[in-house]
C-alpha positions, 0 to 999 in steps of 0.5 A: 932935542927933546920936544918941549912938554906941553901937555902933562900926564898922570894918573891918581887913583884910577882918575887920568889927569891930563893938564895943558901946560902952555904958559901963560894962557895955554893956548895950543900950537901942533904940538900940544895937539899931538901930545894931547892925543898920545895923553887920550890914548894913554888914557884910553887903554890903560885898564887902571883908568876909568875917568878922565879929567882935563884940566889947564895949568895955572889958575887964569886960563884953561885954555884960550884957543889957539896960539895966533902968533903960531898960526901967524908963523905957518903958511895957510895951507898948514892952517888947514892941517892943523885945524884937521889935526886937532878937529881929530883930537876931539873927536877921539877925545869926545869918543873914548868909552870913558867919561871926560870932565872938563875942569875949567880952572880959569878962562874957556875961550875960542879953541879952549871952550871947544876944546871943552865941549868935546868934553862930557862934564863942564866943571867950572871954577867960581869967579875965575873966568869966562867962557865963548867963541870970539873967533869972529872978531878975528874973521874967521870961525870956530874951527875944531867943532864949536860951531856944531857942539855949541848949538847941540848943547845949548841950542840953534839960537843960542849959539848963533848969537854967541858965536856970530858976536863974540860974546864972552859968559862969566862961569854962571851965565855959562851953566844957566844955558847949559855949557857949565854943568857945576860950578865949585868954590876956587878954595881946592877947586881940582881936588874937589873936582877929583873927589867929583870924579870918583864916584864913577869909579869901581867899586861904587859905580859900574864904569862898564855901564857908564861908557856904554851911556856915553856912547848910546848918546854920542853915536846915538844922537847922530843916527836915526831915532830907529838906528839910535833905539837899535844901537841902545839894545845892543849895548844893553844885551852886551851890558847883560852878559857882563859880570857887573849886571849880574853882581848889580842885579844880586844885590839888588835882590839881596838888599846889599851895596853892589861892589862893581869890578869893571867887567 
């Protein structure tokens, strides 16, 4: 019997779409993890690829969490796996060497917003939700790394009382304190969000260089501040020997437009 498809896949223009496709509120069981992370390694390792955007299904919800009527249904030794399972998800998608945008078409919330926080842009559509951890009116906390990218975006503070009320933010609340990086207009939300995602691609930007800053930081910040220093020297002299080095740096001196190649 063939698995029900949960998270859907394609490929536009050297743009990886990966949308959670779980009527009504996308929320996540095992499953959508599972086909979420075989999305992320396609994307990973396909050379066509250069951006990822991750996005929900519908215009209400992008994601609201998990799905509580499954979690309901599994014994909570099985809850703990699952978290498991999923907190390794985000981590692969938080550490492939490509740059992942987050288009929030509608509501972020629990497991959904932390689902975006693994992400590396937070791109949000104008009036279409809100966005927040409520875990703890459950009882519980957030599970697949809310409790430590929250306050490493926003700040301590900030995420304690989040987080410890439950508190939901409308879209622009969100992007004043930094969990929403743009904001754009509902009319044509994805395909602008598309048009966005573009400009990081060959021929216009060295994609080579991008996921080299993507990782400086994400590594970086969990090191020491001498180790971090360390690991930026070694991605500049690998990013020195690259063909998109020497071809920015000519046009540069040439006074032209560099025309990158991703290698």
């Amino acid at each position: 019997m063939d698995e029900k498809q949960t998270v859907e896949y394609r490929v536009e223009d050297g743009v990886g779409i990966l949308v959670l496709s779980s009527p009504p509120a996308n929320s996540y069981t095992h499953e959508m993890m599972k086909q979420l992370d075989s999305a992320i390694l396609r994307a990973r390792w396909d050379e066509g690829v250069y951006v990822l955007v991750l996005t929900g299904a519908g215009e209400k919800f992008f994601c609201a969490g998990a799905d509580i009527n499954y979690l309901a249904s599994i014994p909570p030794e099985s809850r703990y796996l699952f978290v498991l399972h999923a907190n390794e998800t985000l981590n692969r998608l938080e550490n492939t060497p490509k740059l992942v945008i987050a288009a929030l078409n509608g509501h972020a919330v629990g497991g959904g917003l932390e689902i975006a926080l693994a992400a590396d842009i937070r791109i949000a559509c104008r009036g279409a939700g809100k966005i927040g951890c409520p875990e703890v009116l459950l009882g519980v906390l957030p599970g697949i790394g809310g409790t430590q990218r929250l306050p490493r975006i926003a700040g301590k503070a900030r995420a304690l009382e989040l987080l410890t009320t439950g508190r939901l933010l409308e879209f622009e609340e969100a992007r004043s304190i930094g969990l929403v990086n743009l904001i754009f207009e509902k009319e044509n939300f994805l395909p602008e969000v598309l048009k966005y995602a573009r400009q990081f691609l060959p021929p216009n930007t060295a994609t080579k260089a991008v996921g080299a800053i993507k990782r400086a930081i994400q590594s970086g910040l969990e090191m020491s501040f001498h180790d971090a220093l360390a690991l930026e020297r070694e991605l500049l002299q690998q990013l020195f020997i690259s063909e998109d080095a020497r071809e920015g740096i000519s046009a540069y001196l040439q006074k032209r437009r560099p025309t990158f190649r991703a290698r």
